[in-house]
FIDOBA-932702 format. One line per field, with one value per residue (C-alpha): x, y, z; residue number from 1. Coordinates in steps of 0.1 Angstrom, whole numbers, plus 5000, padded with zeros to 4 digits. Last residue first. Example, Ala and Ser with C-alpha at 12.3 -4.5 7.8 and 13.67 -1.06 7.14 Angstrom:
residues 2
c1 = c(5137 / 5123)
c2 = c(4989 / 4955)
c3 = c(5071 / 5078)
nr = c(2 / 1)
end
This chain:
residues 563
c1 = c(9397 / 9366 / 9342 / 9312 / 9306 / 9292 / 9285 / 9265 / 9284 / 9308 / 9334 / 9359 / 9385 / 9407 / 9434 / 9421 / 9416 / 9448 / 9470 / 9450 / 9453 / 9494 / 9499 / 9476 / 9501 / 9526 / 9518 / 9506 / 9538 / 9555 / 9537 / 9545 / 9583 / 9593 / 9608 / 9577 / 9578 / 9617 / 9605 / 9578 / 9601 / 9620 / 9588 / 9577 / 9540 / 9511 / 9519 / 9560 / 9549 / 9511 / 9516 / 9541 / 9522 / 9488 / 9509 / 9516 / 9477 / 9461 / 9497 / 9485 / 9446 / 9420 / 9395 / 9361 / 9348 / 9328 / 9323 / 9358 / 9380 / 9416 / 9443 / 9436 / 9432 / 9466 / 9488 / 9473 / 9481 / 9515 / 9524 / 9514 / 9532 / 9563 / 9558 / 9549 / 9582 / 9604 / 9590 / 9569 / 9590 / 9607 / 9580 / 9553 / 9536 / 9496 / 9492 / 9467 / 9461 / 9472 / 9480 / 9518 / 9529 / 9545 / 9510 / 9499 / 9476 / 9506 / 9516 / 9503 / 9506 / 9540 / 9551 / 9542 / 9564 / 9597 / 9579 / 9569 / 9594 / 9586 / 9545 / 9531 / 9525 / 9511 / 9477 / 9481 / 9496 / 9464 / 9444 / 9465 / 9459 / 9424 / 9413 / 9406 / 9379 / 9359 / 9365 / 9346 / 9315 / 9316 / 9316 / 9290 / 9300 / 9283 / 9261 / 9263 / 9280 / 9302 / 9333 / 9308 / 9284 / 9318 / 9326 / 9362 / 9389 / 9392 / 9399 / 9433 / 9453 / 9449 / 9488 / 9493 / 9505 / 9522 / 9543 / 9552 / 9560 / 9582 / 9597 / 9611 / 9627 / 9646 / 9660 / 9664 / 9685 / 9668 / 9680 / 9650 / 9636 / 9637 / 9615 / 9590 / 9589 / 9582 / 9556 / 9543 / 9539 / 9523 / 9499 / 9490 / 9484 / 9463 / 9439 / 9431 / 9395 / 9390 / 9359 / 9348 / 9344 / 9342 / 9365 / 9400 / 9396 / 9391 / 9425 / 9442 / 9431 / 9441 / 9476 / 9484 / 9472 / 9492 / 9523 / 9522 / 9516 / 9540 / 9568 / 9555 / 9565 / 9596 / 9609 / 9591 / 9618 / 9644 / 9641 / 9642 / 9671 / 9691 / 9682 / 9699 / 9727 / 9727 / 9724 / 9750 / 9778 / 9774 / 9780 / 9810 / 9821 / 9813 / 9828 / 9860 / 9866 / 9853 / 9880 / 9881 / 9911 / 9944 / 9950 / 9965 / 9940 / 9911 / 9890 / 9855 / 9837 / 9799 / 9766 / 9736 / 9702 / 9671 / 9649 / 9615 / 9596 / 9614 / 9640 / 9670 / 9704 / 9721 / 9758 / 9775 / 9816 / 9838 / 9874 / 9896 / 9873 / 9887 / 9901 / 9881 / 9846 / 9834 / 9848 / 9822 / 9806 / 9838 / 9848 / 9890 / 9886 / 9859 / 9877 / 9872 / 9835 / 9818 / 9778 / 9762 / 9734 / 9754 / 9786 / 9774 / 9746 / 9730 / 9734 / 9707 / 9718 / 9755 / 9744 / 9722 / 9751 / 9778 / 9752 / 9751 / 9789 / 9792 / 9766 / 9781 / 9814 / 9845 / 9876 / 9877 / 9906 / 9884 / 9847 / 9820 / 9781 / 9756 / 9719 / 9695 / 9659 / 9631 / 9651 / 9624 / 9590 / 9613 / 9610 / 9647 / 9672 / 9705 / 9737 / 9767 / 9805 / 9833 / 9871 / 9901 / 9889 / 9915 / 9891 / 9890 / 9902 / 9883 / 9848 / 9848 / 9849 / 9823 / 9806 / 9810 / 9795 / 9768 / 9759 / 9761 / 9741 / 9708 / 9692 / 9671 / 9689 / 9680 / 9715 / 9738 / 9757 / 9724 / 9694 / 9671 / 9674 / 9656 / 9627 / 9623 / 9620 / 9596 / 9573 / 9577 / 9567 / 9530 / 9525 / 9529 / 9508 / 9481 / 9488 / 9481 / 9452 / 9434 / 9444 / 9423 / 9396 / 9392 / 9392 / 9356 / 9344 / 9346 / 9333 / 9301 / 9293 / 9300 / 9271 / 9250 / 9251 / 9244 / 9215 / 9201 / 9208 / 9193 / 9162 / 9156 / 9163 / 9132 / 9116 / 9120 / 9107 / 9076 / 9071 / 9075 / 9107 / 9119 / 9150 / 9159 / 9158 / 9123 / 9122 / 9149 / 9119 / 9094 / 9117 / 9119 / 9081 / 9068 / 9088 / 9099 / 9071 / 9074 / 9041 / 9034 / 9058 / 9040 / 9008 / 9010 / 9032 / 9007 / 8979 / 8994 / 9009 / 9044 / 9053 / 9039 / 9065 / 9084 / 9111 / 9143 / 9164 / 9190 / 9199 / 9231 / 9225 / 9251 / 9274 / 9247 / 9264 / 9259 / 9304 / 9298 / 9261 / 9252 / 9210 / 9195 / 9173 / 9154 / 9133 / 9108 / 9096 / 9059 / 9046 / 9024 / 9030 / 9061 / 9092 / 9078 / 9093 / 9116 / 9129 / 9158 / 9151 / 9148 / 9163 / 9191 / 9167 / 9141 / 9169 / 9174 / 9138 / 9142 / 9165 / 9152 / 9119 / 9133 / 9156 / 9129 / 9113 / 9135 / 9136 / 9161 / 9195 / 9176 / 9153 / 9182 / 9203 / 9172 / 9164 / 9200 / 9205 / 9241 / 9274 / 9295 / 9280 / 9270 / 9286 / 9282 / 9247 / 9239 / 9218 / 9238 / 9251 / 9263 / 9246 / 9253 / 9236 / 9227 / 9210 / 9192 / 9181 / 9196 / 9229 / 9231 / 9228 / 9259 / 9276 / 9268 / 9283 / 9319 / 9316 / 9304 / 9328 / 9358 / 9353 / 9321 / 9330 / 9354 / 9327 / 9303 / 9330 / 9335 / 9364 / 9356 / 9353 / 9316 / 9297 / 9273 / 9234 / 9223 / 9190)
c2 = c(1690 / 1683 / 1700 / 1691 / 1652 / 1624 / 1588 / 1564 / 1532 / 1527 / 1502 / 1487 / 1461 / 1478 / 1459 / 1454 / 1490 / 1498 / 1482 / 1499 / 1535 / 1523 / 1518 / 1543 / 1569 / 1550 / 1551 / 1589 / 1601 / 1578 / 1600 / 1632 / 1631 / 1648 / 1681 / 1698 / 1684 / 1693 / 1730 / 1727 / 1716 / 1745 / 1768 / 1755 / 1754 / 1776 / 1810 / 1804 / 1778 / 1788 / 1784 / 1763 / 1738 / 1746 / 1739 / 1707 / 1705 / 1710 / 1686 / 1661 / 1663 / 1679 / 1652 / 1661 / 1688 / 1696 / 1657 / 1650 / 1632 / 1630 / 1652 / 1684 / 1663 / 1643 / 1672 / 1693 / 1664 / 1655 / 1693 / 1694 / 1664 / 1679 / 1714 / 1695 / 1676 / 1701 / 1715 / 1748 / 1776 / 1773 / 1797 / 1804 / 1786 / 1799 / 1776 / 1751 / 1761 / 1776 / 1812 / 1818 / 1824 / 1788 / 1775 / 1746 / 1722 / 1694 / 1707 / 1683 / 1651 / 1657 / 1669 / 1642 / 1615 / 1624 / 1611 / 1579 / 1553 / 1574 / 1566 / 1589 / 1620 / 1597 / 1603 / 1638 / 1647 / 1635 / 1651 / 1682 / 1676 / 1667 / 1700 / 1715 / 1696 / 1703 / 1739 / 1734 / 1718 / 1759 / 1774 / 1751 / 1725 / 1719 / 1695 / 1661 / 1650 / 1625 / 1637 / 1658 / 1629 / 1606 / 1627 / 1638 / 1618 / 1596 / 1622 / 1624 / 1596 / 1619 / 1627 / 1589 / 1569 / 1603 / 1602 / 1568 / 1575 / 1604 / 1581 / 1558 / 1589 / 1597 / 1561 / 1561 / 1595 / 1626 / 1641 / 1661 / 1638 / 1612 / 1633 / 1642 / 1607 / 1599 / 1622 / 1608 / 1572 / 1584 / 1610 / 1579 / 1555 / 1583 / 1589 / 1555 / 1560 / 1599 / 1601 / 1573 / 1591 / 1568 / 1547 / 1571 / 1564 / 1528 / 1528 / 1547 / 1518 / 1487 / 1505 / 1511 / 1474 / 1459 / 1481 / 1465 / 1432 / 1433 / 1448 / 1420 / 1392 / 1411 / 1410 / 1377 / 1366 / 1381 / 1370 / 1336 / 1348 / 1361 / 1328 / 1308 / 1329 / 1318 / 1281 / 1284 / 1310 / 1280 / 1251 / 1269 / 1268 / 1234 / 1221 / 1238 / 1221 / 1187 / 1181 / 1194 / 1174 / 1186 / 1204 / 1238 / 1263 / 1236 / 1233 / 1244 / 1256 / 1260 / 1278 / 1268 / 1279 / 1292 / 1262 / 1265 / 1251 / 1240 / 1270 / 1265 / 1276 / 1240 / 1237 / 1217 / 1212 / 1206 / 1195 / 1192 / 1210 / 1236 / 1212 / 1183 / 1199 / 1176 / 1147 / 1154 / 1120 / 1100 / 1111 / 1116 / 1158 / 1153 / 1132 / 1153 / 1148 / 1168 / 1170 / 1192 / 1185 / 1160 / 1153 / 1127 / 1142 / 1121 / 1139 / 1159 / 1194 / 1183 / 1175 / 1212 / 1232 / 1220 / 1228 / 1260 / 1267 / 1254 / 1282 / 1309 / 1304 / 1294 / 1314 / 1308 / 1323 / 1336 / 1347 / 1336 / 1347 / 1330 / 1349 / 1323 / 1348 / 1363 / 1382 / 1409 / 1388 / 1366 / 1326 / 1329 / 1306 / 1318 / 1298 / 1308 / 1299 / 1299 / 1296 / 1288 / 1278 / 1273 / 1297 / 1330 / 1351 / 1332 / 1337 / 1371 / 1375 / 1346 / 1372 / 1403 / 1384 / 1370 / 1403 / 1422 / 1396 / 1397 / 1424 / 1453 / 1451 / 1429 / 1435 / 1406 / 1404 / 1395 / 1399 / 1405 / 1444 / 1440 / 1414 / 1440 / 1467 / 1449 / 1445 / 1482 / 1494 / 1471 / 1485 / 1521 / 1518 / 1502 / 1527 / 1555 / 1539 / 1533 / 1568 / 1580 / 1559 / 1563 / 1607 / 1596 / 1577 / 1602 / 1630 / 1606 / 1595 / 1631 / 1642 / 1614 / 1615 / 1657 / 1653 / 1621 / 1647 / 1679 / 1653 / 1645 / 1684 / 1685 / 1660 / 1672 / 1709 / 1698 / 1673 / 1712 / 1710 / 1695 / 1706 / 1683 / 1692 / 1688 / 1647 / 1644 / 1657 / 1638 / 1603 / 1606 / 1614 / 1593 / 1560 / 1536 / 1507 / 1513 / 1511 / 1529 / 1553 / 1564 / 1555 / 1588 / 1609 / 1605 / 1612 / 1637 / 1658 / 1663 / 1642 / 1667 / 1691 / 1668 / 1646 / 1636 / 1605 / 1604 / 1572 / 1562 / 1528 / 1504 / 1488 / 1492 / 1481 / 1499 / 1507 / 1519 / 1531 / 1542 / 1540 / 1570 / 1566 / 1599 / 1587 / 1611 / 1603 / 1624 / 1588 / 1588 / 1552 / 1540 / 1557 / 1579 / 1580 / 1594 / 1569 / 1565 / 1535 / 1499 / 1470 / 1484 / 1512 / 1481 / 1469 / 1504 / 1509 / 1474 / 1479 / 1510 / 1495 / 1467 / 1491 / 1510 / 1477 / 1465 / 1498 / 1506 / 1516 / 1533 / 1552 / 1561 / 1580 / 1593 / 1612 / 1616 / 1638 / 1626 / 1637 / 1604 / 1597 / 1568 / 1539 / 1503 / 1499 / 1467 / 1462 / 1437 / 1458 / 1483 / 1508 / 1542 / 1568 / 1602 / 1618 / 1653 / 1677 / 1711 / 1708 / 1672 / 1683 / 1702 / 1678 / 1643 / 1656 / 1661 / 1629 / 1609 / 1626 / 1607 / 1581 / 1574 / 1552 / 1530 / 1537 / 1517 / 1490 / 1476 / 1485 / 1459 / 1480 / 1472 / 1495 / 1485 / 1492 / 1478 / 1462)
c3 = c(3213 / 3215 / 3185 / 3191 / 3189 / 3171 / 3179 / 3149 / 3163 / 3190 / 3190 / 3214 / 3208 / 3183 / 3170 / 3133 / 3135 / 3149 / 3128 / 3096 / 3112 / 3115 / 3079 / 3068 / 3089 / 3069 / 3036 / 3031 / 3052 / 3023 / 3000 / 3019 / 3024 / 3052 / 3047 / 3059 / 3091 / 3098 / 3091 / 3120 / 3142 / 3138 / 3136 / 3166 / 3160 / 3167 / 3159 / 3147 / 3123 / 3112 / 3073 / 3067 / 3091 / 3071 / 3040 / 3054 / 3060 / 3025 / 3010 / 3033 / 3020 / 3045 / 3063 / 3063 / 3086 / 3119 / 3128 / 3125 / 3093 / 3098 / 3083 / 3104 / 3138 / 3129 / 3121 / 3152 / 3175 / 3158 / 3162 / 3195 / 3207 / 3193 / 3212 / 3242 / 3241 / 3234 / 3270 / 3264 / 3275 / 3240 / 3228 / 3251 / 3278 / 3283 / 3315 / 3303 / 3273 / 3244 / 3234 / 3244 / 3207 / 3205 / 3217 / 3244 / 3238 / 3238 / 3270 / 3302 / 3283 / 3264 / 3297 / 3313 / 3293 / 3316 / 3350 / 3334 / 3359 / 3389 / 3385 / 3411 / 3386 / 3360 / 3362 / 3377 / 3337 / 3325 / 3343 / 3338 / 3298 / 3304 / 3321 / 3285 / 3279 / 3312 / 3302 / 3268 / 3288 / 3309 / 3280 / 3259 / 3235 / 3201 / 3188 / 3197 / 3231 / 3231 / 3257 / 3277 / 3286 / 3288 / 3317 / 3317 / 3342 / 3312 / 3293 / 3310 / 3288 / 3261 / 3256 / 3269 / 3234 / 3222 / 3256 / 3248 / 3216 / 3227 / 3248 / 3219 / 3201 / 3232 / 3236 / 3202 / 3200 / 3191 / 3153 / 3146 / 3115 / 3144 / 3167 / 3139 / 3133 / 3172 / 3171 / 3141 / 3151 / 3189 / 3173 / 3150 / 3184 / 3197 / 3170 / 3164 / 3168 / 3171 / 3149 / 3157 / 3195 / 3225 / 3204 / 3213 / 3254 / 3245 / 3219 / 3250 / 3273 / 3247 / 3234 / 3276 / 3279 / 3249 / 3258 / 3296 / 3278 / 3252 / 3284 / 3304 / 3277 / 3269 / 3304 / 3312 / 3288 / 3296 / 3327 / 3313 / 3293 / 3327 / 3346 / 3320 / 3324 / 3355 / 3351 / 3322 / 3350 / 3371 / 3342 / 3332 / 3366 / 3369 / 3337 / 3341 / 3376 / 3364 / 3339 / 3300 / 3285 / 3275 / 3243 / 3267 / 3256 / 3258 / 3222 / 3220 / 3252 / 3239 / 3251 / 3244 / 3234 / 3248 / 3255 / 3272 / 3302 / 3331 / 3317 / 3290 / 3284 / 3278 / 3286 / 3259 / 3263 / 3232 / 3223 / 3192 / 3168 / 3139 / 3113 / 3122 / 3119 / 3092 / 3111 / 3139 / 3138 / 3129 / 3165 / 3166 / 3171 / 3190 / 3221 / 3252 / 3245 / 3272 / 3279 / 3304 / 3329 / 3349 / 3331 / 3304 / 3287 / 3257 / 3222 / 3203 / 3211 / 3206 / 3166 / 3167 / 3178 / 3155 / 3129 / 3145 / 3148 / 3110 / 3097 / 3122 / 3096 / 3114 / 3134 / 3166 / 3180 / 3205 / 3215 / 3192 / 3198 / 3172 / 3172 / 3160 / 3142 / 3158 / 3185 / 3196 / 3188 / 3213 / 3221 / 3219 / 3200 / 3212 / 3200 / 3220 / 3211 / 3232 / 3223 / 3238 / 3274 / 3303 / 3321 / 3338 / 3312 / 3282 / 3309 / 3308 / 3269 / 3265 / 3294 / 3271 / 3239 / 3261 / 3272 / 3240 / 3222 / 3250 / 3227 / 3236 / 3270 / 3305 / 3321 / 3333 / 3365 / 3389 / 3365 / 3393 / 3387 / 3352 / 3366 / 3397 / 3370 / 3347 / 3379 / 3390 / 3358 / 3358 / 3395 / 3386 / 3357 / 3378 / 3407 / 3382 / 3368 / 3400 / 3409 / 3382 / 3384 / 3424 / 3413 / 3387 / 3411 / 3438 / 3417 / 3405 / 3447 / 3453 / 3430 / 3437 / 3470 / 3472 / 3453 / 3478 / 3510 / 3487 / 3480 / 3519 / 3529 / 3509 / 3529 / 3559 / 3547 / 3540 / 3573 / 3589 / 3609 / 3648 / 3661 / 3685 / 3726 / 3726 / 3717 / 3747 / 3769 / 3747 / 3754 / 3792 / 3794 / 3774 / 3786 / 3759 / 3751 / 3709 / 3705 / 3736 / 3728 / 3696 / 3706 / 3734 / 3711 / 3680 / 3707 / 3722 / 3686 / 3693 / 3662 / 3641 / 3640 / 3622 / 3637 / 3614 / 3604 / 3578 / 3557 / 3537 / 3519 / 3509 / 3481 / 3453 / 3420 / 3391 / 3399 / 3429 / 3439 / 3478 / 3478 / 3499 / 3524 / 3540 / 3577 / 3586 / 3623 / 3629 / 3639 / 3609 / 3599 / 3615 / 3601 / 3578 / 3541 / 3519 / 3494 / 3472 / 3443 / 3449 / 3463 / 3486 / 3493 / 3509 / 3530 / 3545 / 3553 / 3568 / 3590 / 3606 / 3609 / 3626 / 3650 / 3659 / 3665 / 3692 / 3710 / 3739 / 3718 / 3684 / 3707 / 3729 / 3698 / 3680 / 3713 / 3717 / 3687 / 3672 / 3680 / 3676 / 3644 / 3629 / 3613 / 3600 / 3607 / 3588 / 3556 / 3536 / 3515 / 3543 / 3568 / 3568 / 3595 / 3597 / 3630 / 3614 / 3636 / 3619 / 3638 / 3632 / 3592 / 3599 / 3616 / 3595 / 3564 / 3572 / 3592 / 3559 / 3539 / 3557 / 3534 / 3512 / 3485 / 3510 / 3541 / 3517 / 3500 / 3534 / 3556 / 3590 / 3622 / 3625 / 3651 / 3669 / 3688 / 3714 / 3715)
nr = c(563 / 562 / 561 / 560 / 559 / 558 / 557 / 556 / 555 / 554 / 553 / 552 / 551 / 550 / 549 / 548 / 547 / 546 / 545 / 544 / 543 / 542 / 541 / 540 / 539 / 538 / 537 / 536 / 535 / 534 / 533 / 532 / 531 / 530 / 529 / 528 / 527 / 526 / 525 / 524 / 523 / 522 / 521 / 520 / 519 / 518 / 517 / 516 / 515 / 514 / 513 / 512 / 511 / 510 / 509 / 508 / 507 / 506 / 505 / 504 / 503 / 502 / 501 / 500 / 499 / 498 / 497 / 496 / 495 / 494 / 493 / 492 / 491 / 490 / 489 / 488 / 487 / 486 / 485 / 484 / 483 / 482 / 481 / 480 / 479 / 478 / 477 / 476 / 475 / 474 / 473 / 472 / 471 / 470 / 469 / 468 / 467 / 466 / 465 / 464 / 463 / 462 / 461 / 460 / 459 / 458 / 457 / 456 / 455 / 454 / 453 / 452 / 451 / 450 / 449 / 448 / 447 / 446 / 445 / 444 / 443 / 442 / 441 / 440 / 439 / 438 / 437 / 436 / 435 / 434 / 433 / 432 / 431 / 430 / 429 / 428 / 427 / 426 / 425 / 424 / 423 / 422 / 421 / 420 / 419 / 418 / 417 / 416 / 415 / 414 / 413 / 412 / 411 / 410 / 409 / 408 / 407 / 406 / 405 / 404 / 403 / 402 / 401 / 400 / 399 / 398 / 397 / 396 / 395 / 394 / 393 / 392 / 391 / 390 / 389 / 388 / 387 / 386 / 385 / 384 / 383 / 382 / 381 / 380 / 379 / 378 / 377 / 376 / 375 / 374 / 373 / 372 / 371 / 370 / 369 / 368 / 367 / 366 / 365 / 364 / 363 / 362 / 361 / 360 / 359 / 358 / 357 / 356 / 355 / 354 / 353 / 352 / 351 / 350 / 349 / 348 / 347 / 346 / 345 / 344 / 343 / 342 / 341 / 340 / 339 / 338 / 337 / 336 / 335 / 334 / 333 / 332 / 331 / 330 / 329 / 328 / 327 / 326 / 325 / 324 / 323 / 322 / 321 / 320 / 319 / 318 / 317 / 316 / 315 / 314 / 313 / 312 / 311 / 310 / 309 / 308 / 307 / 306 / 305 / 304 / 303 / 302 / 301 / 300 / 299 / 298 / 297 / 296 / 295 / 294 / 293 / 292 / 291 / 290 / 289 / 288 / 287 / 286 / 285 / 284 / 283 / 282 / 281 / 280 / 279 / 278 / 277 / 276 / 275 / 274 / 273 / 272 / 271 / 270 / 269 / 268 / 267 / 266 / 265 / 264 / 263 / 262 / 261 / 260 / 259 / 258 / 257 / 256 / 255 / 254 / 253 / 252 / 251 / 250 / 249 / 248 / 247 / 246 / 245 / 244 / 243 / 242 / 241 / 240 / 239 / 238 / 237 / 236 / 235 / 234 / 233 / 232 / 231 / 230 / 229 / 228 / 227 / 226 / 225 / 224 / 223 / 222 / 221 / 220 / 219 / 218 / 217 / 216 / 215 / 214 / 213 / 212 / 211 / 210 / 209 / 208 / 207 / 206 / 205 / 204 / 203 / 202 / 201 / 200 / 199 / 198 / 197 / 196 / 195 / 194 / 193 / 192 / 191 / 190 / 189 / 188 / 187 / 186 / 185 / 184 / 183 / 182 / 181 / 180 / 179 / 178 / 177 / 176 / 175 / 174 / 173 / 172 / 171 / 170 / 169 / 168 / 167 / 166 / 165 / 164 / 163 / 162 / 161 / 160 / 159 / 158 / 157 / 156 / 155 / 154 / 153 / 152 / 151 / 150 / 149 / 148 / 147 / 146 / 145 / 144 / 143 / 142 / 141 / 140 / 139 / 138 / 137 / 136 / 135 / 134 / 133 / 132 / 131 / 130 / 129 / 128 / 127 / 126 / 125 / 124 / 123 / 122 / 121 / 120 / 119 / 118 / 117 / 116 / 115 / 114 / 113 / 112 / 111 / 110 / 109 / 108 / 107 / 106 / 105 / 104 / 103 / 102 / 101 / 100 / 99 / 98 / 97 / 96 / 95 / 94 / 93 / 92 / 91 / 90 / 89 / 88 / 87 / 86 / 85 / 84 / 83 / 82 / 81 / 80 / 79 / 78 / 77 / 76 / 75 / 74 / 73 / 72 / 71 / 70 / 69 / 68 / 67 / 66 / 65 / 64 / 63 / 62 / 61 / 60 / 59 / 58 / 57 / 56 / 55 / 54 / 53 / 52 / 51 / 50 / 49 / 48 / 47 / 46 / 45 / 44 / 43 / 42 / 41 / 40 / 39 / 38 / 37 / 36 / 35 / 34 / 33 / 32 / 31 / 30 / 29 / 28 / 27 / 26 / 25 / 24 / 23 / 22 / 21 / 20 / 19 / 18 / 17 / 16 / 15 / 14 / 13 / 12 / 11 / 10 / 9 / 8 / 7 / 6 / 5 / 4 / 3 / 2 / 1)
end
């Protein structure tokens, strides 16, 4: 039978990659014909430079390739093996299970001769068993290099060492990228929503815009006054915003109550509804001294309701004709549009937050002694960064940054991350990479670039002592040094495996005491004039949030001294 290549990815050439051709030369050189075959036991690639005894006995016998097959069938079931190919031919055949995720995905298996496949009589019933000619296949038998059945089968156990090792690195480098692109992904959804807003902006409030397009649409229309009700299905906008542009001079109460009696009226102009006669209608008599004229344009999606907006009174006391109505009806179907974006905006944004809160909170729970950690670093960053006179906008992507500062122990092995006891060298320098994992995490996502350097620098020192470039002084971006005074803040004030919990006042005067060292002394100065007892309240505050939030847990888990 002849043997194939399939050209379809599969999960085993995705774990492996273009490792497998690094691999297969220098063990080719020493005899060695590698192989991978996928989950379902199928060759799936081999190299081009491969022994051609192994080569031809694989293309002209039948039960080569049986035995072949099988060997890798039975590593897909059990454990790695090292084995002969057919009794004791003198063939030494090394499978090796491929793992992603607990799951196998394939097998990766190298074939060798031993010295004792040139035996005549194991030659002789080894090509009769196999019917290929002796004498073709011993002469391409002598051109491999042929080891001690010893030595095969040690090369078998640096082969399955090696797999493991790589198959752990490559894991742990798919995670981060995985990440990254997630992020990514999840910012360049809410951006598409923002851009799709045609002439109205996504903001932290939709009033603005409907104030400046009731003020657009007075100029273009015979319209005195307009009046916007927006009820939004917001966390955001919890309570009716009213919007009036024009002479209009009432109390919000009457333009809502207005509002509600149109809102329950039949439409009578397509999807609006227009009473040219309100100002003579027994049912609006309470509004007679303000309403001549109205026209109701619905803001509303196939599933929700967001308002409406209102044309009150024409500028010239005729009637509302079809003209007005349609293009106030246009600019209502877009507007419409805007809030729904709006909508998935917010909805998006919750559950972009709720997953970067969820993953941080999982990276915090693989120590108790950590849980919450990141979300109060985040609170106190962006208090420090309030107490320091940043805008909002500023203030809010400090949080952010304070969310992510320890989004790179994900790259570190959780082995490391919980041991007990304490950390040796070498453990202690797998901790300290997590800032610049951290900081590669995000390096593709455009819309985080300004949060990394809270993640790369928050370990850094004002006197140039920190890691993981040794910044010093204002060298360190403004937002590593506030980062690293939340960090330091938090760990101090919170309980860890090598001490209890120090009092607020204990660790304020620890702040007095090593700003200019450790901390930015300026920033360090607007700590210590916060007040403490409301300090207290809200760092409890947002501990207490995030426990009832948390969704992982782990019991009885200590650790030496992470930082």
């Amino acid at each position: 039978g002849e043997t194939g290549i399939a050209t379809v990815t599969t999960d085993a050439r995705q774990l492996i990659g273009a490792a497998f051709t690094q691999w297969t030369e220098p063990w080719s050189r020493l005899g060695l014909w590698l192989t991978l075959w996928d989950d379902r036991s199928n060759l799936i690639e081999e190299p081009e430079e491969a022994p051609a005894f192994l080569r031809s006995l694989m293309a002209h016998s039948d039960l080569c390739q049986q035995l072949i097959q099988q060997i890798a069938s039975h590593v897909l079931q059990g454990e790695p093996i090292v084995c002969e190919l057919d009794g004791a031919c003198g063939v030494i055949v090394v499978g090796t299970p491929l793992i992603l995720r607990d799951r196998r995905v394939g097998v990766l298996l190298a074939c060798g001769l031993s010295n004792d496949f040139f035996d005549d009589e194991r030659l002789a019933r080894f090509c009769s068993r196999h019917a290929i000619d002796r004498l073709v296949f011993e002469r391409l038998a002598s051109e491999v290099s042929a080891h001690p059945t010893s030595n095969l089968y040690t090369f078998g156990e640096i082969i399955q060492n090696n797999i493991e090792t790589f198959s752990d690195g490559i894991l742990s480098h798919r995670d981060i990228l995985d990440l990254s692109s997630q992020l990514g992904e999840a910012y360049e959804e809410l951006n598409l929503l923002y851009r799709a807003s045609s002439s109205m902006t996504v903001s932290s409030s939709p009033e603005e815009p409907f104030r400046k397009l009731a003020e657009d649409l007075l100029e273009a229309t015979v319209v005195e006054s307009f009046a916007t009700v927006l009820e939004l299905p917001s966390s955001s906008v919890p309570h009716p915003i009213v919007v009036m542009a024009g002479p209009l001079d009432v109390a919000e109460e009457d333009v809502f109550r207005l509002y509600r009696q149109l809102q329950e009226r039949e439409r009578n102009a397509g999807v609006a509804l227009v009473i040219n006669e309100a100002g003579t209608d027994p049912e609006f008599a309470w509004a007679s001294s303000w309403l001549d004229r109205v026209v109701y344009f619905e803001l509303s999606s196939i599933e929700h309701r967001f308002g409406a907006i209102m044309a009150i009174n024409h500028r010239d006391r005729e009637d509302f004709g079809s003209e007005e109505v349609q293009l106030i009806n246009a600019v209502a179907e877009r507007s419409s549009a805007f809030l729904e974006n709006f909508r998935l905006y917010e909805d998006l944004e919750e559950l972009f937050m709720g997953m970067l809160t969820s993953l941080v909170s999982s990276i915090d729970a693989k120590d108790p002694y950590t849980c919450g950690h990141s979300q109060r670093v985040a609170w106190l960053s962006r208090h420090i960064a309030e107490l320091a006179g940043q805008s909002p906008a500023q203030c809010h992507r400090v949080y952010l940054s304070g969310l992510l500062h320890d989004v790179g122990k994900i790259g570190v092995s959780e082995a490391v991350l919980c041991k007990a006891g304490k950390l040796t060298e070498e453990e202690y320098k797998l901790i300290q990479r997590h800032p610049e994992i951290g900081a590669h995490i995000l390096e593709n996502v455009k819309q985080v670039e300004d949060l990394i350097p809270g993640v790369m620098y928050h370990h850094e020192r004002y006197d140039g002592r920190g890691y993981p470039h040794q910044l010093k002084g204002k060298d360190i971006p403004l937002l590593g040094r506030i980062l690293g005074l939340a960090d330091s803040f938090d760990a101090m004030t919170t309980n860890r495996t090598y001490r209890n919990a120090r009092p607020m006042e204990i660790a304020m005067s620890e702040v007095r005491r090593c700003a200019g060292t450790q901390f930015d002394p300026d920033l360090a100065e607007v700590l210590l004039k916060a007040n403490v007892e409301e300090l207290k309240e809200e760092l409890a505050a947002v501990s207490n949030a995030q426990a009832s939030f948390s969704l992982v847990g782990h019991a009885g888990v200590v650790k030496g001294g992470t930082a």
